[in-house]
KEKOLRO-136497 format. One line per 3 residues: their letters; for each residue z, x, y of N, C-alpha, C, O. Coordinates in nm, 4 decimals. Layout:
! residues N
A) Z/X/Y/Z/X/Y/Z/X/Y/Z/X/Y; ...
! end
This chain:
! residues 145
XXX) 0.0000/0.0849/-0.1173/0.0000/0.0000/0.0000/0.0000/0.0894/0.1235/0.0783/0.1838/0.1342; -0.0826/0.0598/0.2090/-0.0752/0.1708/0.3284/-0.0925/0.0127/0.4483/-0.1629/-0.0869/0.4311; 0.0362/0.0581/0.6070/0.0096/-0.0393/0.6618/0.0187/0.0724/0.7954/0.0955/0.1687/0.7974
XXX) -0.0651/0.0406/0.8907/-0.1012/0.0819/1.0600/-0.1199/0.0115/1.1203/-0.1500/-0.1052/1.0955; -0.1046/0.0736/1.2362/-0.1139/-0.0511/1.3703/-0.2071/0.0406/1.4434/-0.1983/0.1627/1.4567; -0.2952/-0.0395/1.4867/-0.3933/-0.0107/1.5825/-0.3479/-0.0555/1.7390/-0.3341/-0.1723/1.7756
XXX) -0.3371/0.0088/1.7838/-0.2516/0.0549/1.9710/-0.3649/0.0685/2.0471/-0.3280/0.0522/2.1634; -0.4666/0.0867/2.0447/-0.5557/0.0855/2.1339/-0.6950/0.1162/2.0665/-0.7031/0.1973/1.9743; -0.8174/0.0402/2.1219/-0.9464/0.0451/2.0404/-1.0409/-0.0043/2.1568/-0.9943/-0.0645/2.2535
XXX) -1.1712/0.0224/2.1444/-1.2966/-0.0362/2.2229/-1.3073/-0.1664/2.1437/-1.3268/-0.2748/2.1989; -1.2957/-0.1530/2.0305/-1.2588/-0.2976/1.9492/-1.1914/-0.3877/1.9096/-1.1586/-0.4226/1.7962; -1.1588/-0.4475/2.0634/-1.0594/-0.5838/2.0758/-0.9871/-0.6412/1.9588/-0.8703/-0.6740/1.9379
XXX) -1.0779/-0.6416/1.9023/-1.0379/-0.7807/1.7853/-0.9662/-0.6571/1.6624/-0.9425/-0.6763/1.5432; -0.9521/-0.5710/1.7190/-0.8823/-0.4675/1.5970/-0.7564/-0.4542/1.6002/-0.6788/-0.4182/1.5117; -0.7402/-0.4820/1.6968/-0.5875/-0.4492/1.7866/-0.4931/-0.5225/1.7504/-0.4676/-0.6280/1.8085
XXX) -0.4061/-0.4651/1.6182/-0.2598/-0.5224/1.5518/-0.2521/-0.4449/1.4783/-0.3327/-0.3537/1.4597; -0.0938/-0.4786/1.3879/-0.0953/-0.4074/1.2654/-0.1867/-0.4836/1.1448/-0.2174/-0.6023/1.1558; -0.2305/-0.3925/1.0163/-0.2778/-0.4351/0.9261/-0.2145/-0.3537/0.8045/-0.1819/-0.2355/0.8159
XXX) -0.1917/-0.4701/0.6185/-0.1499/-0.3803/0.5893/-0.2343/-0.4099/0.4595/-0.2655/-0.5250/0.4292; -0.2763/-0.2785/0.3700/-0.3435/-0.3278/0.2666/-0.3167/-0.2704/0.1208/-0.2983/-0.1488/0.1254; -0.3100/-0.3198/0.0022/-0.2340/-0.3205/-0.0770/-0.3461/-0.2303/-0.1562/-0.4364/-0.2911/-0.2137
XXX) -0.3438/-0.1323/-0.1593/-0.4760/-0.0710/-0.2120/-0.3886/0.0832/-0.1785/-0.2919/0.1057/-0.1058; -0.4885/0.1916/-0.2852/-0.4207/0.3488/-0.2501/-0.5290/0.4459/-0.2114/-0.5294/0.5685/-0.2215; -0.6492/0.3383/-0.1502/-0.7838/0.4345/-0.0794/-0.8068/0.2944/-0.0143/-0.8141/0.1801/-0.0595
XXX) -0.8162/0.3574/0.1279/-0.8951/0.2673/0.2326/-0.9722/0.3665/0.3186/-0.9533/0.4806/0.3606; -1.0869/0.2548/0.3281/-1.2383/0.3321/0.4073/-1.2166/0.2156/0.5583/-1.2198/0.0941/0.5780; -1.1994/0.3122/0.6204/-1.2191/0.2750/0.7642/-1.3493/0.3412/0.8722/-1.3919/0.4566/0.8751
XXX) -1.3896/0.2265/0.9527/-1.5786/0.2232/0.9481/-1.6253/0.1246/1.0055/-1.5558/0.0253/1.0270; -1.7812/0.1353/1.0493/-1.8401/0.0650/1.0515/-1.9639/0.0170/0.9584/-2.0769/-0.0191/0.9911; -1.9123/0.0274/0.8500/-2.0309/0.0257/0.7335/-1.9652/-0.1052/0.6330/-1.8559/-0.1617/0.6293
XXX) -2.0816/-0.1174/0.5637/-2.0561/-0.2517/0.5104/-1.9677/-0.2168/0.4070/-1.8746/-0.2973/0.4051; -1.9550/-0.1076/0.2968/-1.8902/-0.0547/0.2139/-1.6905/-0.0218/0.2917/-1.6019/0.0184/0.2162; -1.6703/-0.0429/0.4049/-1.5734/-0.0108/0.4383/-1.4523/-0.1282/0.3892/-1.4894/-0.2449/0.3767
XXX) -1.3472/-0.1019/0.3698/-1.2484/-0.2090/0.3737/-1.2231/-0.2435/0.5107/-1.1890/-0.3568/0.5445; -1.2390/-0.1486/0.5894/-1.1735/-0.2194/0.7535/-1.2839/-0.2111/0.8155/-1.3492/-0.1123/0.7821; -1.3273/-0.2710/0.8869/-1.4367/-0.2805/0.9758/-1.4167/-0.2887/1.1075/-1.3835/-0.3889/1.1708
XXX) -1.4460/-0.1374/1.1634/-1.4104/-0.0795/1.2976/-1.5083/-0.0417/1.3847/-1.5552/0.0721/1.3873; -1.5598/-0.1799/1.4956/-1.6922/-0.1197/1.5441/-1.6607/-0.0406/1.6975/-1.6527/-0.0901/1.8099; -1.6515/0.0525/1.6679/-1.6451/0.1629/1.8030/-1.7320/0.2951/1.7404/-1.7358/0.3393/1.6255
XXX) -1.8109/0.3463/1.8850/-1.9044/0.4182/1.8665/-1.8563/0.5190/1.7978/-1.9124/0.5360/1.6896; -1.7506/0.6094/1.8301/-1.7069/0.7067/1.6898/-1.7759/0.6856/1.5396/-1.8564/0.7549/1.4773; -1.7258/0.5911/1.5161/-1.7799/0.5533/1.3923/-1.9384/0.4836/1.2676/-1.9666/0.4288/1.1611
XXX) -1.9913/0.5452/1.3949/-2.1350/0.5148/1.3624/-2.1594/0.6027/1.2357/-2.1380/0.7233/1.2481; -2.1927/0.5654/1.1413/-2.2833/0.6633/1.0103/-2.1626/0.7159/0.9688/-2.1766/0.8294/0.9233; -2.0511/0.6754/0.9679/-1.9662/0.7643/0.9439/-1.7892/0.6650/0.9089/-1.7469/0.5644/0.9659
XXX) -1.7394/0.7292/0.8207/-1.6007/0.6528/0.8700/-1.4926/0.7402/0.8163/-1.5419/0.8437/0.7714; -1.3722/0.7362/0.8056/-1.2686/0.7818/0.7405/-1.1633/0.7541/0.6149/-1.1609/0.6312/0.6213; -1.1122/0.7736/0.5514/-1.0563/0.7444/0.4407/-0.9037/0.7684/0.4294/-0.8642/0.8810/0.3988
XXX) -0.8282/0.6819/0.4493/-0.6603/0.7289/0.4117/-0.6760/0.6838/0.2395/-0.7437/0.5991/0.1812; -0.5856/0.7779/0.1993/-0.5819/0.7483/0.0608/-0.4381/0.8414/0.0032/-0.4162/0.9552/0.0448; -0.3440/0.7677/-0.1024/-0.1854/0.8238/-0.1336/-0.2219/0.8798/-0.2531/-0.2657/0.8116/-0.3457
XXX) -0.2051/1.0167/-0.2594/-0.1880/1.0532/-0.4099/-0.0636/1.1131/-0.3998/-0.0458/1.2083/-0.3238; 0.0580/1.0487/-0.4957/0.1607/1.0711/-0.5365/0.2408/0.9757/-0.4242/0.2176/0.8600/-0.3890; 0.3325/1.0599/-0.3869/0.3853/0.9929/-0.2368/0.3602/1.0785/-0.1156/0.4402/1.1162/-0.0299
XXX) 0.2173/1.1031/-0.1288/0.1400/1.1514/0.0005/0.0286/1.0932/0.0523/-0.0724/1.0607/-0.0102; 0.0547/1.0787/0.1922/-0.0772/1.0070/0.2886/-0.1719/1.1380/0.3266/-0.1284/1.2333/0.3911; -0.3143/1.1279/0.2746/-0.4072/1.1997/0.3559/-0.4773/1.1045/0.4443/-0.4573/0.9830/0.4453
XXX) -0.5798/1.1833/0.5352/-0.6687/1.1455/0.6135/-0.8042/1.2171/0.5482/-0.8049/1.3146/0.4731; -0.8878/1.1621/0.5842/-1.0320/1.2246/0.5513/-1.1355/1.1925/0.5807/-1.1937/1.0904/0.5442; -1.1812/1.2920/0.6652/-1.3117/1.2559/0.7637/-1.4195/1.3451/0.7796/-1.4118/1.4679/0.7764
XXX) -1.5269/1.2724/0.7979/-1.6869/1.3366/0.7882/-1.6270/1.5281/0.8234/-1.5329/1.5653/0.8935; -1.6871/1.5788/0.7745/-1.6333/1.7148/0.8038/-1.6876/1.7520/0.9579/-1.6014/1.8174/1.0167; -1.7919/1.7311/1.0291/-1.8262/1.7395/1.1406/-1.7184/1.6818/1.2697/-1.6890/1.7258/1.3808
XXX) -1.6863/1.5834/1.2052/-1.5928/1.4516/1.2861/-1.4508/1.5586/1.3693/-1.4036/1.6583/1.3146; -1.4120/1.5129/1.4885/-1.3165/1.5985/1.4796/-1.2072/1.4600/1.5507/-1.2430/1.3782/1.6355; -1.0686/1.4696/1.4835/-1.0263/1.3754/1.4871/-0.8801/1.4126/1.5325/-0.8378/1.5030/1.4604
XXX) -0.7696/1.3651/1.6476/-0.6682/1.4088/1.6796/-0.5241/1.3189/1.6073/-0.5322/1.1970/1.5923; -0.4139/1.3857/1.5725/-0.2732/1.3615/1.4789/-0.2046/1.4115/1.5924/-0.2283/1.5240/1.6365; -0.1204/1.3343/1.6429/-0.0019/1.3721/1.7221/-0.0773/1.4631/1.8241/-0.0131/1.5611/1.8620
XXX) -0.1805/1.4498/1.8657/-0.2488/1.4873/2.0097/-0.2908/1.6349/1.9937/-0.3182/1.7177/2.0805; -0.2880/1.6476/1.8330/-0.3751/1.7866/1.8011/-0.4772/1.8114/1.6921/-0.4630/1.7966/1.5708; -0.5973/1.8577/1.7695/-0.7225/1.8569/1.7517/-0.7113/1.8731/1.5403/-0.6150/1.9234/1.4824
XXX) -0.8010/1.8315/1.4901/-0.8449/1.8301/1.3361/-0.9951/1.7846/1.3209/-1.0710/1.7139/1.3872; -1.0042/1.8584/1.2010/-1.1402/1.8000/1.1140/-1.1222/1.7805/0.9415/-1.0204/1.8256/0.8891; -1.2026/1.7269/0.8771/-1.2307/1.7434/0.7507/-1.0726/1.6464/0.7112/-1.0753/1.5238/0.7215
XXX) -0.9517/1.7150/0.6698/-0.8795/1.6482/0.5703/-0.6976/1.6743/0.6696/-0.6741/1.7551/0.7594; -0.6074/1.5774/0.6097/-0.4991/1.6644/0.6819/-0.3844/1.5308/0.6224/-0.4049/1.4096/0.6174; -0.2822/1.5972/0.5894/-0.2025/1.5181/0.5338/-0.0910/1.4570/0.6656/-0.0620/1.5194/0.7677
XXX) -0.0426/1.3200/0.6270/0.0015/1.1938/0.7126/0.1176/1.2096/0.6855/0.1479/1.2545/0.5750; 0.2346/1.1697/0.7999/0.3187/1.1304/0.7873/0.3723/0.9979/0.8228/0.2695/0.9457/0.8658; 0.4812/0.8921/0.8358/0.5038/0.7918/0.8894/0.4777/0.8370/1.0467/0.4517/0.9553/1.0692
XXX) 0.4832/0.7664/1.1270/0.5101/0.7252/1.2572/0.3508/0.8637/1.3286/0.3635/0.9075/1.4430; 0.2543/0.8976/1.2626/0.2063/1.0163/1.2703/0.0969/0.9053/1.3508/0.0857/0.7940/1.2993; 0.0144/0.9370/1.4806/-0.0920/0.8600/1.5561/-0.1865/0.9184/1.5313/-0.1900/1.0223/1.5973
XXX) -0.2800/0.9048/1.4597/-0.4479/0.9628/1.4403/-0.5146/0.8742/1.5828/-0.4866/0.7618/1.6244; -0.5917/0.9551/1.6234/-0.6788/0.9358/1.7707/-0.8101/0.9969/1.6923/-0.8344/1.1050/1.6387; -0.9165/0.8173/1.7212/-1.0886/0.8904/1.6728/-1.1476/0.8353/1.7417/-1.1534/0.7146/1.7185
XXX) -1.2223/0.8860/1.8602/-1.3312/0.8440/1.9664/-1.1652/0.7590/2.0854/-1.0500/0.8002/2.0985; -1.2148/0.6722/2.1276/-1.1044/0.5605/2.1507/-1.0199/0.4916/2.1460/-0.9592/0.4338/2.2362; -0.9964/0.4907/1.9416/-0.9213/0.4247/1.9044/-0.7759/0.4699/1.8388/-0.7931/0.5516/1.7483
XXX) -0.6506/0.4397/1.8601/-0.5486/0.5054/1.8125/-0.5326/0.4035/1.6584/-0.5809/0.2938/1.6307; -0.4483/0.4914/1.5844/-0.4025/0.4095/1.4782/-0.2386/0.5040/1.4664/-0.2289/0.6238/1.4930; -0.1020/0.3990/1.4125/-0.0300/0.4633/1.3963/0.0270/0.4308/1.2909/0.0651/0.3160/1.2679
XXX) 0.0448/0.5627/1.1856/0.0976/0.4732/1.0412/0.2003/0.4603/1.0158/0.2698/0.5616/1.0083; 0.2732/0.2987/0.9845/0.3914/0.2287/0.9973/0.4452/0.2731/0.8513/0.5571/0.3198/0.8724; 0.4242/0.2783/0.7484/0.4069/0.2791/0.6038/0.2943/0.2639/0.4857/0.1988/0.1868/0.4755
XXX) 0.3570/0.3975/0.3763/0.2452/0.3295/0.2776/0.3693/0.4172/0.1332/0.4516/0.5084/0.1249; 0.3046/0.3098/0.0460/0.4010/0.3520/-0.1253/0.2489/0.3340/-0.1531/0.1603/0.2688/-0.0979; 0.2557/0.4574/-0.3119/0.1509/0.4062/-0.4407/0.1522/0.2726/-0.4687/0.2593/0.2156/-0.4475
XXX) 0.0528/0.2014/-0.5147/0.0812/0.0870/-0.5251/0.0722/0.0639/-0.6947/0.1113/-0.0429/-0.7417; 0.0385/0.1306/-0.7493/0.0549/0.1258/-0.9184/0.1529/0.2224/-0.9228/0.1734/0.2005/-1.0422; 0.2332/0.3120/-0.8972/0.2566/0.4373/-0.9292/0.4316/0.4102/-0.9373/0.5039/0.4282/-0.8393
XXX) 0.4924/0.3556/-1.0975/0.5760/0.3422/-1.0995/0.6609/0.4554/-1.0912/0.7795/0.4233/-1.0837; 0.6326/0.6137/-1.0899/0.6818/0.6937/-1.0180/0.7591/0.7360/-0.9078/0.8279/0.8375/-0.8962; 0.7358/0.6337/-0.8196/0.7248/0.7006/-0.6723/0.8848/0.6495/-0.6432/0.9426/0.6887/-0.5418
XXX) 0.9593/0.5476/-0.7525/1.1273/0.5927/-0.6762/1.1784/0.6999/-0.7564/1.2896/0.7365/-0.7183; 1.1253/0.7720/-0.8715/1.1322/0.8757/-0.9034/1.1854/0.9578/-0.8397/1.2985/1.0061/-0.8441; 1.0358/0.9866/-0.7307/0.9899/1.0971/-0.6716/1.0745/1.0956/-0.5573/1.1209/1.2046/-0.5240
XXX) 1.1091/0.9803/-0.4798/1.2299/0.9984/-0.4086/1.3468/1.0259/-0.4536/1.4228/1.0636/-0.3644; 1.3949/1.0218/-0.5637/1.5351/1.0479/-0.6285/1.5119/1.2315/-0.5975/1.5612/1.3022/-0.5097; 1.4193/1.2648/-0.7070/1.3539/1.4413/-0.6599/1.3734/1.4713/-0.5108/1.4409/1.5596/-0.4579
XXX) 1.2807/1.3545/-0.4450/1.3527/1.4498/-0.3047/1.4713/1.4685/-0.2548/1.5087/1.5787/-0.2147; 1.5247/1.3899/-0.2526/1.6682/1.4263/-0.2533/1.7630/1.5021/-0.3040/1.8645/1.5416/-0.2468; 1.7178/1.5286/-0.4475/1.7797/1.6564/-0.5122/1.6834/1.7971/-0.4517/1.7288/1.9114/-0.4467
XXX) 1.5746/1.7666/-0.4185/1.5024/1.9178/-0.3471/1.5910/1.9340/-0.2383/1.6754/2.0233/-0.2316; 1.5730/1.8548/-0.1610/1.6537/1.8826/-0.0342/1.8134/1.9549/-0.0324/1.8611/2.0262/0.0558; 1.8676/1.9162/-0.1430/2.0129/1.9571/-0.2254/1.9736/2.0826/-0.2360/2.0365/2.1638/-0.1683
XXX) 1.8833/2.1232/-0.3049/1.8284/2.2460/-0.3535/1.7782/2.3573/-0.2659/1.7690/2.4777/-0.2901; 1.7518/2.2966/-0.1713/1.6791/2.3537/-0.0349/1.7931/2.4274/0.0272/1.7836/2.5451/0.0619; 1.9307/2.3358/0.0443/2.0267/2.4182/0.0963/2.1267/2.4998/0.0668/2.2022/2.5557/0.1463
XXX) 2.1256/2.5092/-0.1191/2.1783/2.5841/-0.2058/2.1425/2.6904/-0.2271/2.2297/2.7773/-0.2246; 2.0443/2.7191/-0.2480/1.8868/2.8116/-0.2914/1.7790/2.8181/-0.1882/1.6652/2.7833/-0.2198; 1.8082/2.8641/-0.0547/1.6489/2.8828/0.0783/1.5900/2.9928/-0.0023/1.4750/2.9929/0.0417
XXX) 1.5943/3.0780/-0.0839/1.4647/3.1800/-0.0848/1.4021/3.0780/-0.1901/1.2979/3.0229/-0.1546; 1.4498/3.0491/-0.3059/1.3907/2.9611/-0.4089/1.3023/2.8527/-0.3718/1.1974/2.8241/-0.4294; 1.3512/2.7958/-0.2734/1.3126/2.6728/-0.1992/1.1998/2.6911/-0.1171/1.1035/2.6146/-0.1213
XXX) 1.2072/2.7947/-0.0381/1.0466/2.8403/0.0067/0.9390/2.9174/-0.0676/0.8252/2.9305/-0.0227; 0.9798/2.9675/-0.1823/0.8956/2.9919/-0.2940/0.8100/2.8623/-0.3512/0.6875/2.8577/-0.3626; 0.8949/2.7691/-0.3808/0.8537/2.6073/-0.5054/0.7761/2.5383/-0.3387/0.7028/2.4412/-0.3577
XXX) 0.7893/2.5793/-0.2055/0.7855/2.5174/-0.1006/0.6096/2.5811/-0.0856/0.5255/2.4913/-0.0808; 0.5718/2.6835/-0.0807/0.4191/2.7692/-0.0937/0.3792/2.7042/-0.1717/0.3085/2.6112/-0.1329; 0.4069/2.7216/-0.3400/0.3510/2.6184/-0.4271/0.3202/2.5166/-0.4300/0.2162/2.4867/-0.4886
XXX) 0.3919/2.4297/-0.3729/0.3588/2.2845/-0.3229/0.2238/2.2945/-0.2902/0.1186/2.2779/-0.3519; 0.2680/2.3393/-0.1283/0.0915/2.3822/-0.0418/0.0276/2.3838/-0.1037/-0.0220/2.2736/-0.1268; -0.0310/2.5100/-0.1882/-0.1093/2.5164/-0.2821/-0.1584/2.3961/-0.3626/-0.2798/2.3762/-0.3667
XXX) -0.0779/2.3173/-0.4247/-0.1281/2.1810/-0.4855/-0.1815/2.0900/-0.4114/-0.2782/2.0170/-0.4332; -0.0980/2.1004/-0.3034/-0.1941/1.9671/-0.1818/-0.3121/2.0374/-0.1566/-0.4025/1.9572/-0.1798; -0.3509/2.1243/-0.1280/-0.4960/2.1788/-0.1158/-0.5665/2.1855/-0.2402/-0.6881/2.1967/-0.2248
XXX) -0.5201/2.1813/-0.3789/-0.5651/2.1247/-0.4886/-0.6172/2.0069/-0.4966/-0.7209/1.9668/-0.5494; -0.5069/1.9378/-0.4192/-0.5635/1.7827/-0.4519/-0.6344/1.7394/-0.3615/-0.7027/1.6416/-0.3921; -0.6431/1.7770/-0.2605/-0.7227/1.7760/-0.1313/-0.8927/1.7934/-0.1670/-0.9830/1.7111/-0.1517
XXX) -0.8976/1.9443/-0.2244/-1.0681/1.9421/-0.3117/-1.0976/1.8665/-0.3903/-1.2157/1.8322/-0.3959; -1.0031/1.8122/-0.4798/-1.0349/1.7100/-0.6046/-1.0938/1.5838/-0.4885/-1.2069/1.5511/-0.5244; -1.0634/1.5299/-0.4014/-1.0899/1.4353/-0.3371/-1.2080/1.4606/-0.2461/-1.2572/1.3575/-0.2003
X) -1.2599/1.5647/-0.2124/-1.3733/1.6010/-0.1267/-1.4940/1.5929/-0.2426/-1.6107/1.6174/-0.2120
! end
């Protein structure tokens, strides 16, 4: 489930929150899109939030250059809550999103909470398993390109 609010757009009628129960959404002006966003940015082109695990990416035409918290990006970049993506005109800010099959994911919060335990027991360990991570999100990042 991923839900955003759209704060400002050339496209009036866009302007609220929306939330959609899905773990890939195509945002666009194309008929293939789930959201249909007509502002010139988005001509021939659109973007993709999508959760693998309990992570939000973004993903956009690699040319596209697209702003997160009022700093410049292209290609891919991982989301946080309350994080504002800016593309052409339009802001979006993401309120929430869970896997939506992924009976995992209170798991994976129980884990974080013991990482975080772990984080302040063990800092060299913790920024070691902390690189590794990285490494996997840029794993999973190509699997999706």
């Amino acid at each position: 489930m991923i839900t955003f609010e759209i704060t400002q757009s050339d496209d009036i009628e866009s302007i609220g929150e929306f939330t959609f129960n899905i773990d890939r959404l195509k945002i666009g002006d194309l008929l293939n899109s789930n959201f249909v966003l007509y502002e010139k940015w988005f001509r021939s082109s659109c973007i993709t939030l999508f959760i693998s695990k309990d992570r939000l990416f973004l993903k956009a035409h690699p040319e596209k250059i697209f702003m997160v918290n009022d700093i410049k990006y292209s290609g891919s970049k991982l989301l946080k809550i309350n994080d504002v993506v800016e593309i052409g005109k339009t802001k979006i800010k993401i309120k929430s999103f869970s896997p939506t099959f992924d009976p995992e994911f209170k798991l994976n919060n129980v884990l974080a909470e013991k990482k975080l335990k772990f984080s302040k027991e063990n800092p060299d360990s913790y920024n070691l398993i902390n690189e590794i991570e990285n490494e996997i999100v840029k794993l999973e990042l190509k699997e999706w390109t």
